[in-house]
C-alpha positions as a LaTeX table, in Angstrom:
\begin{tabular}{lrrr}
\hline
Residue & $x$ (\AA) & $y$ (\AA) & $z$ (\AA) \\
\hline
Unk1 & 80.05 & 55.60 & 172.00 \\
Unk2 & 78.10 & 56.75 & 175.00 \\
Unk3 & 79.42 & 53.93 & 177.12 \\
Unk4 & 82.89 & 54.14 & 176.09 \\
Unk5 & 82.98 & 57.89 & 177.12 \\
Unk6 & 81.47 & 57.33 & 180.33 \\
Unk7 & 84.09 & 55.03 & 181.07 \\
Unk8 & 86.45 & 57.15 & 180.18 \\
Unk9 & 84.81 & 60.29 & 182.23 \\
Unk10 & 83.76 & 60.07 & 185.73 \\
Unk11 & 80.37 & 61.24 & 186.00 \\
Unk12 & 81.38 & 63.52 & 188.91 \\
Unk13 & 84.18 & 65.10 & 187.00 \\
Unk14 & 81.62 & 66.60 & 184.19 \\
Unk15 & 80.57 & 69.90 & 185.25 \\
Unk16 & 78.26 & 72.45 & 183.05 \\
Unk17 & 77.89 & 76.13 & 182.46 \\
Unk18 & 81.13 & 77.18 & 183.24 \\
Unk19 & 83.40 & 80.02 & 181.51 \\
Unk20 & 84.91 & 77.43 & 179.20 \\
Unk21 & 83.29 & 74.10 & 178.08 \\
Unk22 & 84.49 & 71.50 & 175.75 \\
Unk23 & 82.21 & 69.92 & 173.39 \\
Unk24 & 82.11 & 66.48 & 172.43 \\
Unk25 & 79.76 & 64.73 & 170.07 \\
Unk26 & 79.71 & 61.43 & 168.20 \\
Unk27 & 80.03 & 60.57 & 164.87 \\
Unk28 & 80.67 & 57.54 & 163.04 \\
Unk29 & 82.13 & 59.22 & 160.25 \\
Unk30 & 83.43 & 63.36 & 161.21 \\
Unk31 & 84.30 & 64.31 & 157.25 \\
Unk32 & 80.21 & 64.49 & 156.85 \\
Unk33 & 79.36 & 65.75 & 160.41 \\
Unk34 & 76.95 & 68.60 & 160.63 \\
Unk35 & 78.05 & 71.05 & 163.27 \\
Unk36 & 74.91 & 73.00 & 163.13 \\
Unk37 & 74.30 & 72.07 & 166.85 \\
Unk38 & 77.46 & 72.93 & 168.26 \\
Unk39 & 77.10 & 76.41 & 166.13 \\
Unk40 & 73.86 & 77.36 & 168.23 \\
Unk41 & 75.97 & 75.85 & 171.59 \\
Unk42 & 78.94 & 77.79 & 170.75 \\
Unk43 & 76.77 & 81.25 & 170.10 \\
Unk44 & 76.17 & 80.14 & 173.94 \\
Unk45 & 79.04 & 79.32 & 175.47 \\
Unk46 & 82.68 & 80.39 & 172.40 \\
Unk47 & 84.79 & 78.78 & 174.64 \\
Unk48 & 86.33 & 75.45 & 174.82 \\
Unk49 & 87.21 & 72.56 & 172.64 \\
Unk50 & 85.08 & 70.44 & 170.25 \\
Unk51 & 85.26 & 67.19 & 169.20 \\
Unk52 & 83.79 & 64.97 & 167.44 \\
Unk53 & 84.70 & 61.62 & 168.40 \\
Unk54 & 84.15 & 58.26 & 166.10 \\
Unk55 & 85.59 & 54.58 & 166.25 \\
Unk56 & 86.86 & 55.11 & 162.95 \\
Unk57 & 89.64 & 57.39 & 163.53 \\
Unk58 & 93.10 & 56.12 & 164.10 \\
Unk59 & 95.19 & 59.15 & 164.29 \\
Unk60 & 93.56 & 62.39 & 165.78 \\
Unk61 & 92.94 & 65.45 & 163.08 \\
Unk62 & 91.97 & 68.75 & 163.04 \\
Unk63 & 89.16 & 69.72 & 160.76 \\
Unk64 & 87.33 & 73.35 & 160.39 \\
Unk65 & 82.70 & 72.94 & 159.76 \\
Unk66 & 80.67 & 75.60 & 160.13 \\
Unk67 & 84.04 & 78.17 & 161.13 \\
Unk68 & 84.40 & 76.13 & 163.59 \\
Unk69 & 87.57 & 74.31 & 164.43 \\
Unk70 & 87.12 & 70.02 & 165.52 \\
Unk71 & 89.59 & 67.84 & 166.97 \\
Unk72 & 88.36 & 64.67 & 165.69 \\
Unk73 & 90.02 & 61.73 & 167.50 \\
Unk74 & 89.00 & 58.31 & 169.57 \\
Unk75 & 87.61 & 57.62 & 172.74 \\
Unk76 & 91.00 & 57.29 & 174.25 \\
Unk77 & 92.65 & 59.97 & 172.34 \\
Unk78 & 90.28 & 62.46 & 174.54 \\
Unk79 & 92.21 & 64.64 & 177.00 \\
Unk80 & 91.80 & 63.23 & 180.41 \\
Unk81 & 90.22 & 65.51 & 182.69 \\
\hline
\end{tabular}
């Protein structure tokens, strides 16, 4: 998954600590990911996106874990930036 993001995202177009960041983590299967991570980030930084990307999703879905709202989609369902 690391690979395919990195081809998707230049590594000079990924900035951090700015007003609004996007999260993205990996899953292999988002119904029984555990957000607890991005619940500390997020007390951090509220703003942005999060998703949680897998190879095993074929259409892109929102889902709500720890009050927080996911976008879980594929690689090249992720917003280009």
């Amino acid at each position: 998954m690391l690979d395919a993001l990195r081809l998707r995202c230049d590594d000079t177009d990924i900035f951090y600590c700015r007003d609004r960041l996007d999260v993205v983590e990996c899953s292999i299967n988002p119904d029984k990911f555990d957000a607890k991570a991005v619940e500390v980030f997020r007390n951090l930084c509220p703003k942005g996106d999060s998703y949680i990307v897998s190879p095993a999703v074929k259409q892109p879905y929102r889902l709500r874990n720890h009050d927080f709202l996911f976008i879980a989609c594929a690689v090249r369902d992720l917003p280009s930036v």
